[in-house]
Biotite code that builds the C-alpha atoms (Angstrom):
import biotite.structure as struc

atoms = struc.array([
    struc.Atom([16.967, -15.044, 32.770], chain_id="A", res_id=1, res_name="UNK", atom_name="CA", element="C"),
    struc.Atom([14.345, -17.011, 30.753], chain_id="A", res_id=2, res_name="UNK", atom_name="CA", element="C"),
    struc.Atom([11.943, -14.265, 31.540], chain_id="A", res_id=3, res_name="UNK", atom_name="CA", element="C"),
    struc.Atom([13.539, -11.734, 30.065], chain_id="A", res_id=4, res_name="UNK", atom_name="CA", element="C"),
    struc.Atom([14.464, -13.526, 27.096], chain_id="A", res_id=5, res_name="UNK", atom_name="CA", element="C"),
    struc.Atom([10.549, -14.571, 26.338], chain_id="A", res_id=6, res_name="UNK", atom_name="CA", element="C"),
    struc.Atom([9.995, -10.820, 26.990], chain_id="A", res_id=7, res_name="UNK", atom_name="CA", element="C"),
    struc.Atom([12.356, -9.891, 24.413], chain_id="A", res_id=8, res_name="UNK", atom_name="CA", element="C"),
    struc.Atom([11.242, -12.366, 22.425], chain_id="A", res_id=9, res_name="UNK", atom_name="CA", element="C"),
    struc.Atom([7.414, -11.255, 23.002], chain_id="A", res_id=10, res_name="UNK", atom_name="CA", element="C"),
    struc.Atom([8.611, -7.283, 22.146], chain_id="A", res_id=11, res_name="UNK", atom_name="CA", element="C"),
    struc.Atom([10.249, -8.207, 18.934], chain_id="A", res_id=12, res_name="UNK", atom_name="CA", element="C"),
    struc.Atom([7.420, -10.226, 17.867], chain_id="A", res_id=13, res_name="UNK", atom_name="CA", element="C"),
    struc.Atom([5.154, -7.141, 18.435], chain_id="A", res_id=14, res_name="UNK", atom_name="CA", element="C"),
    struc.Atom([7.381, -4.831, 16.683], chain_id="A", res_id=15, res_name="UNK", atom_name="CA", element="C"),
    struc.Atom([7.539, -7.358, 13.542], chain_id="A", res_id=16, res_name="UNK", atom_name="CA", element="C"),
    struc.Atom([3.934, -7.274, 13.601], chain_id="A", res_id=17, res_name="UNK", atom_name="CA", element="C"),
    struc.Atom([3.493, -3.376, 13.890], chain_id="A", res_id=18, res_name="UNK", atom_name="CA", element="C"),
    struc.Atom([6.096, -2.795, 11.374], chain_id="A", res_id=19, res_name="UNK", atom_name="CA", element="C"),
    struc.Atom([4.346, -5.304, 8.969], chain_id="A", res_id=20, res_name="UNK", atom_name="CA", element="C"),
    struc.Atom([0.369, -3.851, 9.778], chain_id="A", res_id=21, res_name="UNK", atom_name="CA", element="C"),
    struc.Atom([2.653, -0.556, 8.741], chain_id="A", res_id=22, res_name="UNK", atom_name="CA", element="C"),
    struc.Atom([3.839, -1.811, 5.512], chain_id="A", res_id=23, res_name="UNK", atom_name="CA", element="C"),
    struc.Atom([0.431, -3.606, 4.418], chain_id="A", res_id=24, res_name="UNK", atom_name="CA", element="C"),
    struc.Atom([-1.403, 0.143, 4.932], chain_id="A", res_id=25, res_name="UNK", atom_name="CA", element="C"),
    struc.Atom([1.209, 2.087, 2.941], chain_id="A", res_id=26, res_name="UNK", atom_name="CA", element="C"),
    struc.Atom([0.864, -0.722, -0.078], chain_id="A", res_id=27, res_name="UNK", atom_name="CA", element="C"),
    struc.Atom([-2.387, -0.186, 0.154], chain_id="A", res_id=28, res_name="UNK", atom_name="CA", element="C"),
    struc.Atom([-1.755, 3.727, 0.049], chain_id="A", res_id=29, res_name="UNK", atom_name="CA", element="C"),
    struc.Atom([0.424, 3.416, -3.206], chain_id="A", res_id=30, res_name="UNK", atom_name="CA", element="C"),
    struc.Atom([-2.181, 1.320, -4.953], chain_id="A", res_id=31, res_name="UNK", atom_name="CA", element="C"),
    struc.Atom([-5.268, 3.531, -4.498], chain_id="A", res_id=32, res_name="UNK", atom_name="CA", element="C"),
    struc.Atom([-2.630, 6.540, -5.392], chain_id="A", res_id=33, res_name="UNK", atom_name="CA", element="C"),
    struc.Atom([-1.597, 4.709, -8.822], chain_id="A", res_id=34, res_name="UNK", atom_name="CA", element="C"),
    struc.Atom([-5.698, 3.789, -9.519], chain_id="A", res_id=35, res_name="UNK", atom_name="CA", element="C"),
    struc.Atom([-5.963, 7.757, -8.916], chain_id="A", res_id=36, res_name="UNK", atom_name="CA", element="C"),
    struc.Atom([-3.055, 8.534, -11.277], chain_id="A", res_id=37, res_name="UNK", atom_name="CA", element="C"),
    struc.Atom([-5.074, 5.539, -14.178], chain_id="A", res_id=38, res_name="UNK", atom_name="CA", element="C"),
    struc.Atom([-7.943, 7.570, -13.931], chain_id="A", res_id=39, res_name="UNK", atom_name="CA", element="C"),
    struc.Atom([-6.213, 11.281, -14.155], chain_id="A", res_id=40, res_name="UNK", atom_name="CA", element="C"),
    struc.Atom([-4.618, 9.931, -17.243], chain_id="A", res_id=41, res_name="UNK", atom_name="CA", element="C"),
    struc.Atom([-7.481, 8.591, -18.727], chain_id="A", res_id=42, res_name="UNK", atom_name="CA", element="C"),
    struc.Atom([-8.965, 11.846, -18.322], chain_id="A", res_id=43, res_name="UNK", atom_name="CA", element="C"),
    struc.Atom([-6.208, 13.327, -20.204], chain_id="A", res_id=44, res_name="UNK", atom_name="CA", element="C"),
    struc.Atom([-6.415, 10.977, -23.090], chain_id="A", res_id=45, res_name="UNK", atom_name="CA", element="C"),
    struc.Atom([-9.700, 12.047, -23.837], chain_id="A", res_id=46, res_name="UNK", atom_name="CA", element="C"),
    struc.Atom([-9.670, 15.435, -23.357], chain_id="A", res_id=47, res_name="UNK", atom_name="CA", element="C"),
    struc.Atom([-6.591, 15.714, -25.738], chain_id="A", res_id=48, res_name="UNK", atom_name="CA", element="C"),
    struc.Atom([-8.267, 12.925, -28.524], chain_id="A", res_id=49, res_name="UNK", atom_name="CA", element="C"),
    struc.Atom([-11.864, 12.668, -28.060], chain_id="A", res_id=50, res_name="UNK", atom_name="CA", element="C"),
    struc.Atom([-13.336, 9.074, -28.932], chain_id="A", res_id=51, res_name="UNK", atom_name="CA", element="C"),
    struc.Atom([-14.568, 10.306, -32.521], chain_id="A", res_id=52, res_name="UNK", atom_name="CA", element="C"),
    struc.Atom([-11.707, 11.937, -33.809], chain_id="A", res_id=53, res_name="UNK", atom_name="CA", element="C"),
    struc.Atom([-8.743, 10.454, -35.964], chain_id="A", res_id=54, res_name="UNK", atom_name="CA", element="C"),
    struc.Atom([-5.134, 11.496, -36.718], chain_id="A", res_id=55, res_name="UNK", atom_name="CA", element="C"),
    struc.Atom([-4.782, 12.446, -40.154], chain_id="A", res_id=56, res_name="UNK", atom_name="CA", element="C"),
    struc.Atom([-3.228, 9.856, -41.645], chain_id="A", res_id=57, res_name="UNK", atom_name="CA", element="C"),
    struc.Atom([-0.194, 10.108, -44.940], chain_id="A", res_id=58, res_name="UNK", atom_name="CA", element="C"),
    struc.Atom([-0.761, 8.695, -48.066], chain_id="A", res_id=59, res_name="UNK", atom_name="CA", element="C"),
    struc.Atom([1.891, 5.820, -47.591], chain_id="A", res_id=60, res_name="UNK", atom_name="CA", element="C"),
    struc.Atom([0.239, 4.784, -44.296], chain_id="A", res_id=61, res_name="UNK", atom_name="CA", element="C"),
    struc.Atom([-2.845, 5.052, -45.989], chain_id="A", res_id=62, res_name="UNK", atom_name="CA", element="C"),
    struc.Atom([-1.686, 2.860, -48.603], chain_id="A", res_id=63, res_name="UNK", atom_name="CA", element="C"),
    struc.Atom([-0.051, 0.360, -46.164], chain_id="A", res_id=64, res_name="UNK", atom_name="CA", element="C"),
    struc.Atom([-3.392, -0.149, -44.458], chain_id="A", res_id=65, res_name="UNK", atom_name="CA", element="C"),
    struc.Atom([-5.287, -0.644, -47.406], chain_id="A", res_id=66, res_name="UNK", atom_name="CA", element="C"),
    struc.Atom([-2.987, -3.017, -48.799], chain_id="A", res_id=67, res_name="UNK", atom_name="CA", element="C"),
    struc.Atom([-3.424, -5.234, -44.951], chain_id="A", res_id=68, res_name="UNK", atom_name="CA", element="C"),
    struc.Atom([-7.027, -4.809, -45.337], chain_id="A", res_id=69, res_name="UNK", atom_name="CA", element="C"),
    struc.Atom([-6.681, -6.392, -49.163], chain_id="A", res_id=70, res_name="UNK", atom_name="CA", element="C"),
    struc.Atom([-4.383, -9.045, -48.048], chain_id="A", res_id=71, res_name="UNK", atom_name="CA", element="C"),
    struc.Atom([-6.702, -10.461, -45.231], chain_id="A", res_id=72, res_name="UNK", atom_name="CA", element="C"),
    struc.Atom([-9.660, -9.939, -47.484], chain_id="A", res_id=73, res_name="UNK", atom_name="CA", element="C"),
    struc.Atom([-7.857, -12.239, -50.239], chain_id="A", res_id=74, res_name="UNK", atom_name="CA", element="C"),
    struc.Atom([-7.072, -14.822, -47.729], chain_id="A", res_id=75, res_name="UNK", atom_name="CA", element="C"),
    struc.Atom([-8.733, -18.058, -47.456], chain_id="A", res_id=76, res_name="UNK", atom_name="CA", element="C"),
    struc.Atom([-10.587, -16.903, -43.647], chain_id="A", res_id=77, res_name="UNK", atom_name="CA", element="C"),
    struc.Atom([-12.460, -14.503, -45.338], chain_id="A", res_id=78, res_name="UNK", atom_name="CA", element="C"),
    struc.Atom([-13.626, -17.247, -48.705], chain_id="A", res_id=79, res_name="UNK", atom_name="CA", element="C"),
])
């Protein structure tokens, strides 16, 4: 009866480690799938906003900024 049991045992152990060999190659999968997916959309990001090129910007955003700019030029890290 012991036999069989340590069998058992032995086949379940085997199947555990299968299972988790399995698991460790599909997570692997997924990542170099979501790298792939980075990169695509990387791709896309440039193609739709080249590095050079700006959004036109409003006048009130415009103003907001230079008013930041201003403020941290006043302060006593820039003197």
């Amino acid at each position: 009866m012991s036999g069989f049991l340590g069998l058992f045992i032995a086949l379940i152990c085997f199947a555990l480690s299968i299972a988790i060999l399995l698991a460790q190659l599909r997570l692997f999968s997924i990542d170099r799938t979501l790298k792939q997916i980075r990169g695509i959309l990387a791709e896309l990001q440039r193609v739709v906003q080249p590095p050079g090129v700006e959004l036109p910007e409003s006048e009130a955003e415009l103003a907001k900024r230079r008013a930041a700019i201003a403020e941290v030029q006043n302060s006593w890290l820039i003197k």
